[in-house]
C-alpha positions in Angstrom: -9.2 -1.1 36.9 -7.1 -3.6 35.1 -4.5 -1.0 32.8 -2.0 -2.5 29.7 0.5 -2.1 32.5 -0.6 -5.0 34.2 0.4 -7.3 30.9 3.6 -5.5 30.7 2.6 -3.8 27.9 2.4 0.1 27.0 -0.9 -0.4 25.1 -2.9 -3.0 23.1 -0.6 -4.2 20.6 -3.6 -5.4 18.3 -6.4 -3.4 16.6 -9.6 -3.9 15.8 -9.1 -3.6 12.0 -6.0 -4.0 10.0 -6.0 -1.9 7.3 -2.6 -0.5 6.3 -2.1 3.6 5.4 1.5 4.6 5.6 0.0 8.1 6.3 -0.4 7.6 9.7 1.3 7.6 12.8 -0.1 4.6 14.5 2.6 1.7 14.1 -0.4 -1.2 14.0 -1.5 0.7 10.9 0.8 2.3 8.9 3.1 -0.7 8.4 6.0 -0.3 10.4 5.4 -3.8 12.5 6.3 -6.7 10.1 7.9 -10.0 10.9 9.4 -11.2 8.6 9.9 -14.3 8.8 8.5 -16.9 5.9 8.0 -13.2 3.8 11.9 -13.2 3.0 11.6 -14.8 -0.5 8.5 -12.4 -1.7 10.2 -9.2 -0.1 13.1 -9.7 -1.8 11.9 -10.6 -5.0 9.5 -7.3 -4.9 13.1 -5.3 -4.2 14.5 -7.3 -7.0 12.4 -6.0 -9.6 11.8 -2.3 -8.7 15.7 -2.3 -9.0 15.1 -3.6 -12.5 13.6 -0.3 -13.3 10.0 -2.1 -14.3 7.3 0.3 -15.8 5.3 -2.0 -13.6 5.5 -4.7 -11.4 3.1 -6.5 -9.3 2.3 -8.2 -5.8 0.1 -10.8 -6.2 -1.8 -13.4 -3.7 -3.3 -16.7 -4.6 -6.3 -15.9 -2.4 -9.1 -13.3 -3.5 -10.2 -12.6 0.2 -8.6 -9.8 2.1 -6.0 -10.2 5.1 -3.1 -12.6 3.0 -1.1 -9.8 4.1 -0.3 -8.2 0.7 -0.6 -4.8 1.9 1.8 -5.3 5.2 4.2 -6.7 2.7 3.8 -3.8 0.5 4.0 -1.3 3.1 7.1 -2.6 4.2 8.8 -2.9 1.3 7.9 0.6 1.2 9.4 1.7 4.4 12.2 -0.1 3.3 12.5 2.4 0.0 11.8 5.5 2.2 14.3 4.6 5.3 17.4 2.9 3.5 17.6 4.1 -0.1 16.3 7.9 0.4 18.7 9.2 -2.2 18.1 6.2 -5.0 13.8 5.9 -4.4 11.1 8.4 -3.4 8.0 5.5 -2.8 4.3 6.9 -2.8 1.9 5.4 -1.1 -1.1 5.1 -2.8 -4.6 3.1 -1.4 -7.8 2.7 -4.1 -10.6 3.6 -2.0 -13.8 4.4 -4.3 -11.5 6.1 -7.7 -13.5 4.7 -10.5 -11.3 6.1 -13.2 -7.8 6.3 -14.1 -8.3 10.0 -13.8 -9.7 9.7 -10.1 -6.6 7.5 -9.4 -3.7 9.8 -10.7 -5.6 13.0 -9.0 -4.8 11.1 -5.4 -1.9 10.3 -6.6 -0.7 14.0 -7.2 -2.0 14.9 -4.0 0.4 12.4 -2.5 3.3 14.5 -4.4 2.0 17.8 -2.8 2.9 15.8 0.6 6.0 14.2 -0.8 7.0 17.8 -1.5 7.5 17.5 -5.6 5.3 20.7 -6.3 7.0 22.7 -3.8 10.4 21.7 -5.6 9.0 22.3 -9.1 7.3 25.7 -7.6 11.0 26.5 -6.6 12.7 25.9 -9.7 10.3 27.4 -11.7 10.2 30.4 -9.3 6.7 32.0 -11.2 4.5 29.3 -12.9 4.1 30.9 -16.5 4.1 28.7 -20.0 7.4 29.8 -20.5 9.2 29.0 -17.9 7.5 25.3 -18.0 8.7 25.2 -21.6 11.9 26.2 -20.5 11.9 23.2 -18.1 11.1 20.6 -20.6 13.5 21.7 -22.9 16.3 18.9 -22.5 12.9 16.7 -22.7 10.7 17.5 -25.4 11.9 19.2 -28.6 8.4 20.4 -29.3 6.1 20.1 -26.3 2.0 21.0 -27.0 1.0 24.2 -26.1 -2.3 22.4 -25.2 -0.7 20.5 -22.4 1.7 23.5 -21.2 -1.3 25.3 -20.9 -3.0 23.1 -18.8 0.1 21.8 -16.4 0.5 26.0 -16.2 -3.5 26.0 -14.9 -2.7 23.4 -12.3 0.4 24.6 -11.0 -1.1 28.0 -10.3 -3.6 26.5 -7.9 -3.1 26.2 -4.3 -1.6 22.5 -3.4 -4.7 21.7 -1.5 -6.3 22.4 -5.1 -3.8 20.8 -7.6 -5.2 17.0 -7.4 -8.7 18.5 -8.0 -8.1 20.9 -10.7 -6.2 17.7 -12.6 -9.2 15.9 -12.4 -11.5 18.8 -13.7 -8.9 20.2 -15.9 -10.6 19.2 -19.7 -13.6 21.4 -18.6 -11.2 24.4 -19.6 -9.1 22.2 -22.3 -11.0 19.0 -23.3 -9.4 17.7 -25.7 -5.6 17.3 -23.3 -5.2 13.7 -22.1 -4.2 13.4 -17.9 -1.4 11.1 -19.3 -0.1 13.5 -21.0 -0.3 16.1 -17.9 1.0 13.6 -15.5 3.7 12.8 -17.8 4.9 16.8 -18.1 4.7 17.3 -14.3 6.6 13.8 -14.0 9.5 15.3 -16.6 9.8 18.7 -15.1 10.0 17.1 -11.8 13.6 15.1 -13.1 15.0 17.6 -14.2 15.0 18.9 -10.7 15.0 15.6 -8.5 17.2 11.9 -9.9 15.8 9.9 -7.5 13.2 7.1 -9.2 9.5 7.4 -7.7 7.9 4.2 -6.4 3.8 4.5 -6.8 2.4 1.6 -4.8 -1.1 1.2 -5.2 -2.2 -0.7 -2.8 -5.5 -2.8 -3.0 -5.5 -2.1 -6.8 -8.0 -5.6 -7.1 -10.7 -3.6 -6.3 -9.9 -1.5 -8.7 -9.9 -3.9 -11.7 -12.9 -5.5 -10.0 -15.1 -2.2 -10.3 -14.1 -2.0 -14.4 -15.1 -5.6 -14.2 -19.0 -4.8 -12.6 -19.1 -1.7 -14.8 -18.0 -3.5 -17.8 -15.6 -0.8 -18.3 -12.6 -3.2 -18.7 -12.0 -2.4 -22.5 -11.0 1.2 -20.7 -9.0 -0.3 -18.3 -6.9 -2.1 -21.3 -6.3 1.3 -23.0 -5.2 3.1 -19.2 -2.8 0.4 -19.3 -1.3 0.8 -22.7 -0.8 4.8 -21.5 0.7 4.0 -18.2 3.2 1.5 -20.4 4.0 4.3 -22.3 3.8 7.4 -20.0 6.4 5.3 -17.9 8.7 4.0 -21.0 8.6 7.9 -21.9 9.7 8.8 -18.5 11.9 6.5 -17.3 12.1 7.4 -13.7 8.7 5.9 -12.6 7.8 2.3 -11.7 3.8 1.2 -10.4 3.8 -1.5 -7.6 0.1 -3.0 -7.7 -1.3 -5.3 -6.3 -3.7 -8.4 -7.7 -5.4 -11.1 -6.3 -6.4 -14.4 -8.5 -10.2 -12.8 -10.0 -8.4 -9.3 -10.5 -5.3 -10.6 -12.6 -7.4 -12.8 -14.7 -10.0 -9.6 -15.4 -6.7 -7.9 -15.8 -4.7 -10.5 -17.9 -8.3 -10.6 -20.3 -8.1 -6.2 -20.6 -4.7 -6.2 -22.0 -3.7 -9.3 -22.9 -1.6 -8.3 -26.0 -0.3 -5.2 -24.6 0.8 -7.6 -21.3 2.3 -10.2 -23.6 4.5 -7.1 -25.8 5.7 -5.4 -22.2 6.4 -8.6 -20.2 3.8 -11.6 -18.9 2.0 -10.4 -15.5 4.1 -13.6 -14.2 7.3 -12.4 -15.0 6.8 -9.2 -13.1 5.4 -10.2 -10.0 6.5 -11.4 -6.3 4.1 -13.8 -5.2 3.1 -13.9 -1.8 2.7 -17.6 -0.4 -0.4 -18.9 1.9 0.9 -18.0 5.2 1.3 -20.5 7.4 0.5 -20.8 11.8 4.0 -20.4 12.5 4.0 -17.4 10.5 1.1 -15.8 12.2 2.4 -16.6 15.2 5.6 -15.2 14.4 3.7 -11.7 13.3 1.6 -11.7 17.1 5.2 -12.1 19.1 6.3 -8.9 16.6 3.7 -6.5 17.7 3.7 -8.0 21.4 7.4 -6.8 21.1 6.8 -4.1 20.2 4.6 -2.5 22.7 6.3 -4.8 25.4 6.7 -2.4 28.6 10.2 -1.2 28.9 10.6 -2.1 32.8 8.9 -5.5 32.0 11.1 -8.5 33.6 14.2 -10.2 31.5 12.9 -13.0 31.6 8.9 -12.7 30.4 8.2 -14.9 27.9 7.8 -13.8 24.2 4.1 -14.6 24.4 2.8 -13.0 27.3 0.4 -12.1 28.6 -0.9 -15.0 26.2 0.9 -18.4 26.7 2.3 -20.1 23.2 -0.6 -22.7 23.5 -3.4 -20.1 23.5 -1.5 -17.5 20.5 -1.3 -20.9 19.1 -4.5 -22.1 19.1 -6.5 -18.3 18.2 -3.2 -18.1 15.0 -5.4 -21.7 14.0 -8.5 -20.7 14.4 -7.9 -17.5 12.0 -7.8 -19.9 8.9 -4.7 -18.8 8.0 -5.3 -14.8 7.6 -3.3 -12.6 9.1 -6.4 -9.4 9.6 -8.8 -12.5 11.2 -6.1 -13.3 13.9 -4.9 -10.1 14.8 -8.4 -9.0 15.6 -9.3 -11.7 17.3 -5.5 -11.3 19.6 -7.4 -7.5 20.0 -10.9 -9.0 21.4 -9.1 -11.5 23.7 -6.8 -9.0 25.2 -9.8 -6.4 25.6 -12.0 -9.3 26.8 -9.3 -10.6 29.6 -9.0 -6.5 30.7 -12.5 -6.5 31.2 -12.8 -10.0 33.5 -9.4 -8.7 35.0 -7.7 -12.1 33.7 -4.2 -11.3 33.7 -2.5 -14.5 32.2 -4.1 -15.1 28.4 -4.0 -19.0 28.7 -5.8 -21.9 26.5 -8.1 -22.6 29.3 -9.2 -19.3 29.7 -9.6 -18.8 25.7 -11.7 -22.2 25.7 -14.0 -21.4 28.1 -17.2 -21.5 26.4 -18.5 -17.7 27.3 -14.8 -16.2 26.4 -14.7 -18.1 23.5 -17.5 -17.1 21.6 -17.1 -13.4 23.3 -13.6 -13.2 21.5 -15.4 -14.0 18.2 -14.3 -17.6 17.8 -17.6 -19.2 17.7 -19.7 -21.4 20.2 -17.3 -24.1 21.4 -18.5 -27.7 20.1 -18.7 -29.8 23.5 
């Protein structure tokens, strides 16, 4: 049996799928592998203006279909927070799976700050959770905080962590008439009096979010969750949202609040825009994760591309249509295809051979 061994490698560098989740611990998936090279310009402009303390600021792509390679750019701007400026930014990591409201969105993202550890430092400070002891931590605030809202942070923070981000989302069943803004905003002030640093909420894959207000003609909403998350951040000042928009999403985002985007700053003048990617590019990004898992006894002098040669990462990096997802599974089914034939060099020739070929998911091969 063929092992990863064989192709000097400690395991498949590729996966199937490429979705990104800084959660977990797998490198291919959480972010950790970026080249990034060509990326340089929208990397650094992203840095640029979270520095700038934006209320929000935005990663856009000039394509609407998935695998640009917004979200590896995203995540590693976020590693980038997390591992070099630790006592400056604490980034959240955020993905919109199915939340279909604003309400659904902040829950998760509360849940993040149970495992970023911000309850357990507001738990700590507050040392019981009563409504006097949270007025007593807004004090240097809010002059006159509601007794409504008190209340209900007092409710959630009395819940067990694995609770909190559900009892946010239920919490006008037992006080209806509290907005989660302004709950989210009390936890958010109580939290710097105890913590300077500036959190960092990266949403990623927030189109899909603006596309289901779209379908459920619910973007009138989505204008007035905008005008609260201007002001909720504006109010707080230690909080900036990194999302991210593709060309269908900013315009259905652009129509929702127009006037409110024109009086806080142009959708244009906050955003880093990610460039078509280019072959060399997605070559670049296969050598990176071929690195990466390259077997530490493996020869000096192996060649970047191996087991593939440059003509054959080359040719599949052309074939992807310029998306980075497309080509990465389609390095994954060439590698898993060669195991299985016991090819051990990945060349052109053996990728153009008509069975291979279409195996590897590349089509049937014109003659």
């Amino acid at each position: 049996m063929v092992t990863w061994e064989d192709y000097e490698l400690t395991d498949i560098p590729f996966r199937e799928t490429g979705h990104i989740d800084t959660s977990l611990m797998d490198v291919r998936l959480n972010g950790k592998i970026f080249s990034k090279d060509g990326f340089e310009p929208t990397f650094d402009k992203l840095l640029s203006l979270i520095s700038k303390d934006k209320s929000v600021c935005y990663l856009r792509s000039h394509k609407e279909t998935r695998g640009t390679g917004k979200s590896t750019l995203l995540a590693a701007v976020y590693w980038h927070l997390k591992d070099e400026s630790s006592k400056e930014y604490l980034p959240t990591w955020v993905t919109v799976h199915d939340y279909r409201t604003v309400t659904h969105l902040f829950s998760r993202i509360l849940d993040t700050f149970v495992t970023n550890g911000v309850f357990t430092k507001i738990h700590e400070k507050l040392e019981e959770v009563t409504v006097d002891s949270i007025s007593s931590l807004l004090s240097k605030k809010i002059s006159s905080p509601s007794p409504s809202v008190i209340d209900a942070v007092a409710k959630i923070l009395s819940v067990p962590d694995g609770q909190l981000a559900w009892k946010y989302q239920n919490i006008r069943r037992s006080i209806p008439f509290v907005s989660p803004f302004e709950i989210f905003s009390y936890i958010m002030m109580m939290y710097s009096e105890i913590d300077s640093r500036k959190i960092i909420v990266f949403i990623d894959q927030f189109e899909e979010y603006v596309q289901f207000q779209r379908q459920s003609r619910k973007l009138p909403q989505l204008a007035e969750d905008l005008k609260d998350i201007y002001r909720m951040c504006s109010q707080l000042q230690n909080m900036t949202f990194v999302l991210t928009l593709h060309p269908v999403s900013e315009s259905d985002f652009e129509s929702a609040g127009k006037e409110l985007l024109h009086t806080y700053g142009n959708i244009s003048e906050n955003a880093a825009d990610l460039e078509e990617i280019t072959n060399k590019q997605l070559v670049s990004v296969a050598v990176k994760y071929l690195k990466y898992y390259r077997a530490p006894n493996a020869p000096n002098d192996i060649e970047k591309y191996h087991p593939f040669t440059k003509e054959a990462i080359d040719y599949i990096a052309e074939k992807s249509h310029l998306n980075c997802r497309t080509m990465i599974r389609l390095l994954h089914n060439a590698l898993m295809e060669a195991r299985e034939e016991g090819q051990l060099k990945l060349s052109l020739e053996f990728i153009k051979d008509p069975k291979t070929h279409e195996a590897i998911g590349l089509g049937v091969l014109e003659s």
